[in-house]
C-alpha positions in Angstrom: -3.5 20.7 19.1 -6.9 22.5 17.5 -8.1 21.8 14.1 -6.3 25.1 12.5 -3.0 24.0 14.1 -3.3 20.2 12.5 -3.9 21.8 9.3 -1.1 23.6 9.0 0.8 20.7 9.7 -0.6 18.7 7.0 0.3 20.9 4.5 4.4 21.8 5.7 3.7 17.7 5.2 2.3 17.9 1.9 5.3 20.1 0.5 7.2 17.8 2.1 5.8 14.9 0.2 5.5 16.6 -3.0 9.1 18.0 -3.1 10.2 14.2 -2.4 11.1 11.8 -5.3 8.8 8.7 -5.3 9.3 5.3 -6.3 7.3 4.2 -9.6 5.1 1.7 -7.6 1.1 1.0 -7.4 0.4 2.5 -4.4 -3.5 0.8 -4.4 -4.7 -1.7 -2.3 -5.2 -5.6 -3.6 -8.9 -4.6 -4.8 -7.5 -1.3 -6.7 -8.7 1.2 -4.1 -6.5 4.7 -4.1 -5.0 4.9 -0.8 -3.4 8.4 0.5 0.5 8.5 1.6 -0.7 9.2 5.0 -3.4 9.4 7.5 -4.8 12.3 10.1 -7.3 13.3 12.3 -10.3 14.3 10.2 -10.4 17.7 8.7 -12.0 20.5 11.4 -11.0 17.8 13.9 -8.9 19.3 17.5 -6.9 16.1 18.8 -4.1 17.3 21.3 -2.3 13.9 20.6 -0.9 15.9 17.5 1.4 17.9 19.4 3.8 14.2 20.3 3.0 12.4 17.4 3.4 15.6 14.3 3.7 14.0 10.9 6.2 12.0 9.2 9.2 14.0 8.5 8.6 16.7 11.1 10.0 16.8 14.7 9.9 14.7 16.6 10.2 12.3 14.1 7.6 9.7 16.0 5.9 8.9 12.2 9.3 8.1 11.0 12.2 9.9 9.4 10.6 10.9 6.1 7.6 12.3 4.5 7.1 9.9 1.9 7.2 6.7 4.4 8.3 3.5 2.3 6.9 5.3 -0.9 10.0 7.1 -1.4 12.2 4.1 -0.4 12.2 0.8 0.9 14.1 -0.6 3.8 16.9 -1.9 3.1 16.9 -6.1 3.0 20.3 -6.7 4.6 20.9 -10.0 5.3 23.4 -11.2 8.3 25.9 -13.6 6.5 29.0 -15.3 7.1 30.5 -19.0 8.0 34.1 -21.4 7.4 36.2 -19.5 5.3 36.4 -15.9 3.4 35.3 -18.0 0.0 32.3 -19.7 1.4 31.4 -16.8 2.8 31.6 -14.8 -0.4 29.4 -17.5 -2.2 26.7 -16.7 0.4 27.3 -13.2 0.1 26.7 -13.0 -3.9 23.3 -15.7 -3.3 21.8 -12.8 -1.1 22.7 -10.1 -3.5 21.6 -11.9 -6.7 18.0 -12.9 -4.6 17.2 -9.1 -3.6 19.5 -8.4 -0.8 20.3 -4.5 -1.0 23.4 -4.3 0.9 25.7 -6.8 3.1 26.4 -7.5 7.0 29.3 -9.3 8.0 28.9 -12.2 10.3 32.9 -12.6 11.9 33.5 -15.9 14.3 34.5 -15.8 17.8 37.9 -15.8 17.9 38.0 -12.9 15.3 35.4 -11.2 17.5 37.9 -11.6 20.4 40.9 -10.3 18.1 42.5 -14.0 17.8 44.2 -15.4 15.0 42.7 -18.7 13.7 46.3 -20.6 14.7 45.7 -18.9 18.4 45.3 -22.2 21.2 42.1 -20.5 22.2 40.6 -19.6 18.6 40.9 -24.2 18.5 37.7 -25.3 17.5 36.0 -22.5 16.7 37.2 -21.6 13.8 34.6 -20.6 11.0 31.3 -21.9 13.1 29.7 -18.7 14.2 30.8 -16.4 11.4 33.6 -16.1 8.8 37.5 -16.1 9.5 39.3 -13.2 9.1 42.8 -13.0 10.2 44.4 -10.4 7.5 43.7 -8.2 4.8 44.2 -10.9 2.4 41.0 -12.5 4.4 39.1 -9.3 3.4 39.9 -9.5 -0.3 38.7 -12.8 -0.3 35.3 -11.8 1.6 34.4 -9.3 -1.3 36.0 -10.6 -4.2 33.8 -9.7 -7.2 31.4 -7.3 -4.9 32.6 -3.7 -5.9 32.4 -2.2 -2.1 31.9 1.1 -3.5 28.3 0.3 -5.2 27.4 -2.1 -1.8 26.5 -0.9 1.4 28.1 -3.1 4.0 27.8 -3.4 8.0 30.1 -5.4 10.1 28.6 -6.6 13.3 32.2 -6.3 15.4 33.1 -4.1 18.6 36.0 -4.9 19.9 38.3 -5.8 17.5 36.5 -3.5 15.0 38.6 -0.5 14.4 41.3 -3.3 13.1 38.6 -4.8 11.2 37.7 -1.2 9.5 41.2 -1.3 8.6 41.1 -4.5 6.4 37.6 -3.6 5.3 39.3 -0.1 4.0 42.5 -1.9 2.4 40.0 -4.4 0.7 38.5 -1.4 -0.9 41.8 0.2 -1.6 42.5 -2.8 -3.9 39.7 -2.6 -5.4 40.8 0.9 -6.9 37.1 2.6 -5.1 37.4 5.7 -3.9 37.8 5.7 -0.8 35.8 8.7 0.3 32.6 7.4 -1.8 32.5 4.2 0.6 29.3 3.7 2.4 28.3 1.2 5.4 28.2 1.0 9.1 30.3 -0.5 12.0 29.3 -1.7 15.6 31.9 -0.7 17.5 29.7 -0.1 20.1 32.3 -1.0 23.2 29.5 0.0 25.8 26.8 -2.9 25.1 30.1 -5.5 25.1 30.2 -5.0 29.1 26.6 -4.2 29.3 25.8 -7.5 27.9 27.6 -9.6 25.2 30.6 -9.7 26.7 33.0 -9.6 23.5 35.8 -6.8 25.1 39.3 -6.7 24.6 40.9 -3.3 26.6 39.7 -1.6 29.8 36.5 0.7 28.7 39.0 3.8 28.4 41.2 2.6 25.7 38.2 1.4 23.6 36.7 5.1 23.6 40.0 6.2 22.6 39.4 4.4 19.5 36.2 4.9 18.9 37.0 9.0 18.9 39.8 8.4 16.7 37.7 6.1 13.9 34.9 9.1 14.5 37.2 12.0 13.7 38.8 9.8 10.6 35.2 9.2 8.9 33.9 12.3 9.6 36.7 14.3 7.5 37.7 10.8 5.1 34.5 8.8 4.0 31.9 11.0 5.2 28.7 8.7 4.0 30.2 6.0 6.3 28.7 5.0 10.0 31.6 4.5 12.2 29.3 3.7 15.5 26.0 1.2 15.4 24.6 1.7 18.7 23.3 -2.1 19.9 20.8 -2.8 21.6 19.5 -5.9 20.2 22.1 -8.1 22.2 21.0 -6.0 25.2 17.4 -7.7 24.5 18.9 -11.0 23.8 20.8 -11.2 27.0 17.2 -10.8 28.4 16.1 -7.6 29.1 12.7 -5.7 28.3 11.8 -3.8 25.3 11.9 -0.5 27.5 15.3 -1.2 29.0 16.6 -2.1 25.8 15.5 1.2 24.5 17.1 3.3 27.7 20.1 1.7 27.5 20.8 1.5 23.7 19.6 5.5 23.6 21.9 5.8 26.7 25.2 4.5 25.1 24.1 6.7 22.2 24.0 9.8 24.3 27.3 8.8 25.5 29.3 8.3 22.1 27.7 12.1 21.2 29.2 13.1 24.8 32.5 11.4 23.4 32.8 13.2 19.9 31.8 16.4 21.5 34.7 16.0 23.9 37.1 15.5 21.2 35.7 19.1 19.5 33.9 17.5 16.6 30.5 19.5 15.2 27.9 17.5 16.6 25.6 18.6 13.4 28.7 16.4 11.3 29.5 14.0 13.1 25.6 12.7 14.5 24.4 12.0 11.5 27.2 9.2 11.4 26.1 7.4 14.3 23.0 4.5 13.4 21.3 2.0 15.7 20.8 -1.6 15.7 17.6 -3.1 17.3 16.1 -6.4 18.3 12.5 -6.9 17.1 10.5 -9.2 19.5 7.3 -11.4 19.5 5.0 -8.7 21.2 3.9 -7.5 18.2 2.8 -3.8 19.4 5.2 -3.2 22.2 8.0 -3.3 19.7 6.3 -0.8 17.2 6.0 1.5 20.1 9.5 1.2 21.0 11.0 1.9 17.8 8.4 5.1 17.4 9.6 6.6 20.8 13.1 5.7 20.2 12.9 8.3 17.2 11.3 10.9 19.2 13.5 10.6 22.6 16.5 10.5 20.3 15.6 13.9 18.4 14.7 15.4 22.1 18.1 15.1 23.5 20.3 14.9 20.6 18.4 19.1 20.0 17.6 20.1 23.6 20.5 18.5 25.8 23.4 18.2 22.7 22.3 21.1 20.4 21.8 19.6 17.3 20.3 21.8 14.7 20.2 20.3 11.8 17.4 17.3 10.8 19.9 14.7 9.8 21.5 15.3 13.3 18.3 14.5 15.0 17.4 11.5 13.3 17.8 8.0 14.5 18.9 5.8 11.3 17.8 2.0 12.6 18.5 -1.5 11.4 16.7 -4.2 13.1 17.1 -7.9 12.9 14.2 -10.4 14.1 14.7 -11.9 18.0 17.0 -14.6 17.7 15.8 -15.8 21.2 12.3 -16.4 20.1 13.3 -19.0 18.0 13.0 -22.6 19.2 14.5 -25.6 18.6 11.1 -27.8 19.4 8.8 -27.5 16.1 11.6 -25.3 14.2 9.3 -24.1 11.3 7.3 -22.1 14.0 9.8 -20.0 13.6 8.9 -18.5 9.9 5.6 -17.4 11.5 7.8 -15.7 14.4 10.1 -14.1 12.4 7.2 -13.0 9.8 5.5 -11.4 12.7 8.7 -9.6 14.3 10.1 -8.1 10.6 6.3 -7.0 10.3 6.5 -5.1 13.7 10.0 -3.6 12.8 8.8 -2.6 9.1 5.9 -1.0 11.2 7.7 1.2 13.2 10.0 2.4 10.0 13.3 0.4 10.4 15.5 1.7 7.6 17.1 -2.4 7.4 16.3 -5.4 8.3 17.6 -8.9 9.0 15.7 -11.8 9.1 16.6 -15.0 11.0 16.1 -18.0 9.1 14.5 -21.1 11.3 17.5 -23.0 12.2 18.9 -20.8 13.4 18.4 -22.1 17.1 20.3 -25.6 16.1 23.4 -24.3 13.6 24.3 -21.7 10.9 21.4 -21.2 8.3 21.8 -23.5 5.3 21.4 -22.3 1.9 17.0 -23.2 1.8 16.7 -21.8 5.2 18.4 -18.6 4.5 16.1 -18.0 1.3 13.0 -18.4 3.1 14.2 -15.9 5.3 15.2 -13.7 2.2 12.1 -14.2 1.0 10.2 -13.1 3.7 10.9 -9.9 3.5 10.5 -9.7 -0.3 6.6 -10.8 0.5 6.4 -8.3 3.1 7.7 -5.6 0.7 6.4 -6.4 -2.3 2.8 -8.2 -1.5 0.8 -7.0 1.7 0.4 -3.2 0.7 2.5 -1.9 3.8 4.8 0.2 2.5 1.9 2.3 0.7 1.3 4.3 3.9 3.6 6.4 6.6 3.2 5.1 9.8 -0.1 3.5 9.0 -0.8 2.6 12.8 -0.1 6.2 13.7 -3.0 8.0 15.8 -4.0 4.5 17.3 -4.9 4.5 21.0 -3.2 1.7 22.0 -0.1 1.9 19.9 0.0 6.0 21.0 -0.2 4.8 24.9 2.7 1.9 24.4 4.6 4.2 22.7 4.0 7.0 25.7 4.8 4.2 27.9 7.9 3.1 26.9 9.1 6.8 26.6 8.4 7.5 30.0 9.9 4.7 31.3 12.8 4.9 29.4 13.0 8.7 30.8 13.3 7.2 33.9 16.6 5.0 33.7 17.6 7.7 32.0 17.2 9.8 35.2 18.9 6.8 37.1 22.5 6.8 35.0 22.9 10.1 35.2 22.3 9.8 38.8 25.1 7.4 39.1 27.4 9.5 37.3 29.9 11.5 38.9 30.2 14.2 37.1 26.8 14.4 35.7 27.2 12.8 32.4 25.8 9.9 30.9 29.1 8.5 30.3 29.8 8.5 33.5 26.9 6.8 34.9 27.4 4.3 32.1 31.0 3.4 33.3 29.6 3.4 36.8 27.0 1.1 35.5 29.3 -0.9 34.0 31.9 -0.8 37.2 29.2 -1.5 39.5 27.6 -4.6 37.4 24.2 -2.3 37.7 23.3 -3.0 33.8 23.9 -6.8 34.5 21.6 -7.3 37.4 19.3 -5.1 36.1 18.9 -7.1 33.0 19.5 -10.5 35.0 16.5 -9.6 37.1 14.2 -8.6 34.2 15.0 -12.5 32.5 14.6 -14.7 36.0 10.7 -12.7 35.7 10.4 -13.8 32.3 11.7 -17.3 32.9 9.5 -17.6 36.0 5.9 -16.7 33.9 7.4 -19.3 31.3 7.9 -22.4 33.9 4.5 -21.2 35.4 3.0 -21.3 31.9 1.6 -17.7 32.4 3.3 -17.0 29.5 3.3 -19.7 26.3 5.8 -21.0 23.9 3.9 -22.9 21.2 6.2 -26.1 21.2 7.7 -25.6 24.1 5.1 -25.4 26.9 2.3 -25.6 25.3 0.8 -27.8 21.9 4.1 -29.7 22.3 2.3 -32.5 20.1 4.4 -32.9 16.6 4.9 -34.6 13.1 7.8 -32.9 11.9 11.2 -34.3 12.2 14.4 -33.4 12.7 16.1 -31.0 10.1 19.2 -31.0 7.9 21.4 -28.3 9.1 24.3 -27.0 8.2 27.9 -27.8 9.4 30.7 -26.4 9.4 33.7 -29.4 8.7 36.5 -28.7 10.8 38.5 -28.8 7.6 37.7 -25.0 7.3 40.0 -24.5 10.3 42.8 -26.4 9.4 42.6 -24.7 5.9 42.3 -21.3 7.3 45.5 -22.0 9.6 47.4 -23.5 6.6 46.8 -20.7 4.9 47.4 -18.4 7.6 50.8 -20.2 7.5 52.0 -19.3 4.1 50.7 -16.2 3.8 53.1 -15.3 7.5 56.2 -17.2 5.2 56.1 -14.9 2.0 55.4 -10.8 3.7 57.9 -8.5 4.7 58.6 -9.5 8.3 60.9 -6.4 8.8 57.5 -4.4 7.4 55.3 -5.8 9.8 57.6 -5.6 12.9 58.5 -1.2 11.8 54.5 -0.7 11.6 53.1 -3.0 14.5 56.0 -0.8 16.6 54.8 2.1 15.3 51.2 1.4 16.1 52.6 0.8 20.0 54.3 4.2 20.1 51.4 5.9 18.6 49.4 3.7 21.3 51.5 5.4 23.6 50.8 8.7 22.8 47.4 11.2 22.1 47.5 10.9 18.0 44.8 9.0 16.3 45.7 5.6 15.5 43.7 4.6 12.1 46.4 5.8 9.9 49.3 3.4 11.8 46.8 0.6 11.9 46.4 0.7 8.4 50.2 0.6 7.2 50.4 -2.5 9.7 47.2 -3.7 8.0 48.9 -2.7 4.4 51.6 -4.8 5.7 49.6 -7.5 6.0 49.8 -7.9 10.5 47.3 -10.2 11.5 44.5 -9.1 13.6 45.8 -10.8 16.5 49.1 -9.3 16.1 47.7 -5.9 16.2 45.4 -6.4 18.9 48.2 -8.1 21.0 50.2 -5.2 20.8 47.5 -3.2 21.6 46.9 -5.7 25.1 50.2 -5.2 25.3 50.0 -1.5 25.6 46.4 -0.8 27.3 46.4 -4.6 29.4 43.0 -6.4 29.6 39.5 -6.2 31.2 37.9 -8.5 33.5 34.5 -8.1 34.9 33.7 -7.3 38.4 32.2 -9.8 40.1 28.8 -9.4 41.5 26.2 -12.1 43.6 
C-alpha cells in the first residue's frame, strides 16, 4: 500500500475516532508523556503490509473491532463463578460484582451439564463440586437473587442442556418483572465442540441443531441484544490441540451455525451479530496474540465474501477469553499468578472484549474466596495500572507478531480446505458432521497433545515446577471444598419443592413439549410453560431422550 493510500486510511480512522465517545481516563504514560490512540507507518512511508493489517475499526478488522481501542471501553472483567448450591453461588456472584466484576458467567456442575437432576443415581457425588446446582427454575431465582438481570450481562457456559437452561435463566428474569426484550448475555450452546472435544452431549448432532435454530430465531425477533451461540474453542485447546487448530476449528463450527441460521431463512446481517466466541489464552505469549488478530480478520472474510454479510456488526467477531486452565500446575501453585498474568496480557493484547481469569488453585479444587480475588485483581492491575489500554493494537505493524498472525491464518485456511473436503455436499456443516462421524477432530487433536507431551518428557519443552527448578519452600495450600452436605441439601430440597407444584401442570406441558418435539415448530415457547411449571431439567431433557434417543461416540484406534 503507498504512502498516499496509508494516508487516507488514517484519516477514515481519525473520523472514526473522533465521532466515538471516549472514556474520561489519562491516557499518558507513567512519566506523563502524551501518547496517540494509535500507531502507523511514518508519514510519506509505502508499507504494503497495510493492505492485511488496515486500522482499527476498518475491514478486516485485524487491529480490533473499534477505532478507539480500549479508550472507548474496557473489556469486560467477567469472572467464571459457581459451586454447592444456588445460595453459595450467589454470595460468590455479588463478591465479584462488588470487587469490579462487570458482568457474570455461570459455572453449572456435571450432572446439570449432562441434563441430570441432583436426586439422579448418576448425578451421586457430584453434586455442586464443579459448578452450581440447578435443577428448576426455583434454582435460577436463587442464583440471581438480588442481581437485577436486566442491568447484568450474564453468560452461561452450558451446551447441551442449554436451551432448558435459557429457559430458567428467562423465567428468573420474568420474576424479576425485567423486560424481557432489554436482557443482555451470551449462551454456549455450541453442540459442535461437545463431540469435537468436551464430550458434554445429550441427543444425536441433528436434534441439537434443531435447537439451536429454534433458540436463534426466538432471540433474534424476542431479546435481540442477547447471544444465543458462543462459539468454543477454548475446550478445543484444553483437550490439547494447537493454537492454529483451535482457531480452524472454532472459526469452522462458527461458519457452520451461520450455514444453520441461513438454512432456516433468517437475515444473516440480524442474526450474526448474535453469535460471540469464547477462546483459550495460552502461555506462548505471541502466538496467542496472533491468533486472536487473524481470527478477527478470517472471520470478517468469510462471514462478507462466502455468507454475504454487509453490514460491520455482521462481520465482527465479539470474543471472550479465559486464561489456559491446562497451564496451571499443581507443583509450586503460585506460579500460576505469573501464568495467568502473562496469558490475560496476551488476550487483552489481541483485543478480547472479556476476560476470565483462573485463580491458582485451580489445578487442585474450586477457587476459594483469596484465590479468586487475586485472580479479580489481576485484571484490575492490568486495566487500570500498566498503560495498555491507552493504545489500539499497540503491537500492530510488528514483524514477528504480523508473520504469526499470517501464519496462523494460512494454516487455519488450510483445515479449512480439509472439512469442506470431507463434506458431502460442500458445506462446512457437513464436513463438520463427517468430522465428527469419522473421529477426524479427535485424532487430529489427539495427535497434536502426544507431540506436546513427548517435547515435555524429553524436557525440550519446560514446565517451571514440573520438569525443571522442581526445588521448593512453599507448602501445601488451603483449598476449598465442597461438603457433601450441599448434595443432600440440594436433593432435600429438590424433594419438597416436587411435593407442593401442580403435578397435572407439569405432566400437560412436559407432553406438550414431546408433541412439539415431534413436530417442525420451535420449541422455546413449550419449554418455557414446562419451565413456568416448574419441570425439572432432567425431566425435560428426558423427554426430550425420549423423543430424539441418545449419542454415543464412534469408536476409533
Amino acid at each position: 500500500m503507498d504512502a498516499e493510500q496509508i494516508a487516507a486510511g488514517r484519516s477514515r480512522w481519525q473520523q472514526r475516532y473522533d465521532a466515538a465517545r471516549k472514556r474520561e481516563a489519562d491516557f499518558t504514560t507513567l512519566s506523563g508523556t502524551e501518547v496517540e490512540p494509535v500507531y502507523g507507518p511514518p508519514e510519506g512511508v509505502d508499507d504494503s503490509r497495510m493492505e492485511r493489517i488496515g486500522w482499527p475499526g476498518e475491514f478486516p478488522f485485524t487491529r480490533g473491532l473499534y477505532a478507539t481501542g480500549y479508550r472507548g471501553r474496557t473489556w469486560t472483567i467477567r469472572q467464571f463463578a459457581g459451586f454447592g448450591n444456588a445460595e453459595q453461588t450467589n454470595e460468590r456472584y455479588r463478591m465479584i460484582l462488588n470487587g469490579g466484576g462487570g458482568g457474570l458467567s455461570v459455572a453449572f456442575d456435571m450432572p446439570t451439564l449432562m441434563g441430570r437432576d441432583s436426586d439422579d443415581p448418576k448425578a451421586l457425588g457430584e453434586v455442586g463440586h464443579c459448578g452450581v446446582a440447578i435443577d428448576s427454575a426455583v434454582d435460577m431465582d436463587r442464583l440471581f437473587k438480588d442481581i437485577p438481570l436486566q442491568d447484568v450481562t450474564t453468560s452461561m457456559t452450558i451446551s447441551g442442556p442449554a436451551v432448558p437452561a435459557f429457559c430458567m435463566y428467562l423465567v428468573a428474569a420474568e420474576r424479576q418483572g425485567a423486560d424481557i426484550s432489554k436482557l443482555n448475555g451470551t449462551l454456549q450452546t455450541d453442540i459442535f465442540k461437545e463431540y469435537i472435544a468436551q464430550k458434554e452431549w445429550l441427543f444425536p448432532p441433528e436434534p441439537h441443531l434443531r435447537l439451536i435454530g429454534d433458540l436463534m430465531e426466538y432471540c433474534a425477533t424476542t431479546i435481540p441484544a442477547y447471544k444465543p451461540l458462543s462459539v468454543s474453542g477454548y475446550h478445543i485447546r484444553e483437550a490439547g490441540s494447537t493454537a492454529a487448530q483451535e482457531l480452524a476449528y472454532t472459526l469452522a463450527d462458527g461458519f457452520g451455525y451461520v450455514e444453520l441460521g441461513l438454512s432456516r431463512g433468517l437475515d444473516v446481517d440480524v442474526f450474526a451479530p448474535g453469535l460471540s466466541f469464547f477462546f483459550d489464552s495460552h502461555l506462548d505469549f505471541f502466538e496467542e496474540i496472533a491468533k486472536f488478530r487473524a481470527a478477527r480478520r478470517i472471520w470478517a472474510r468469510w462471514l462478507r465474501d462466502v455468507y454475504g454479510a454487509m453490514t460491520e456488526k455482521a462481520q465482527w467477531l465479539r470474543f471472550h477469553t479465559q486464561t489456559a486452565g491446562v497451564s496451571l500446575t499443581a507443583q509450586q501453585p503460585y506460579n500460576n499468578v505469573v501464568r495467568t498474568a502473562v496469558e490475560a496480557l496476551a488476550a487483552v493484547l489481541g483485543g478480547t472484549n472479556s476476560l476470565h481469569t483462573n485463580a491458582l488453585d485451580e489445578t487442585l479444587a474450586l477457587p476459594s474466596e483469596e484465590s479468586a480475588e487475586i485472580a479479580l485483581r489481576t485484571q484490575s492491575v492490568l486495566m487500570e495500572e500498566i498503560g495498555i489500554t491507552n493504545v489500539a493494537d499497540p503491537l500492530g505493524g510488528s514483524w514477528y507478531v504480523e508473520a504469526l498472525t499470517d501464519a496462523i491464518e494460512a494454516e487455519a485456511e488450510a483445515i479449512f480446505a480439509r472439512i469442506k473436503e470431507m463434506s458431502p455436499d460442500e458445506t462446512m456443516t457437513g464436513g463438520i458432521l463427517r468430522g465428527i462421524e469419522d473421529g477426524w477432530f479427535m485424532a487430529e487433536i489427539a495427535d497434536a497433545a502426544f507431540e506436546y507431551q513427548q517435547k515435555l518428557e524429553k524436557s525440550e519443552k519446560k514446565i517451571v515446577g514440573v520438569n525443571t527448578l522442581t526445588d521448593t519452600v512453599s507448602g501445601e495450600l488451603e483449598i476449598l471444598r465442597v461438603s457433601h452436605e450441599v448434595e443432600v441439601e440440594q436433593c432435600r430440597v429438590l424433594a419438597e419443592r416436587k411435593a407442593h407444584r401442580d403435578e397435572d401442570r407439569v405432566r400437560r406441558t412436559l407432553s406438550a413439549l414431546v408433541e412439539a418435539a415431534s413436530g417442525t415448530g420451535n420449541l422455546i415457547e413449550p419449554m418455557l410453560e414446562a419451565v413456568r411449571a416448574e419441570a425439572t431439567m432432567g425431566e425435560i431433557c428426558h423427554v426430550l431422550r425420549e423423543q430424539w434417543g441418545e449419542y454415543r461416540e464412534p469408536a476409533r484406534f
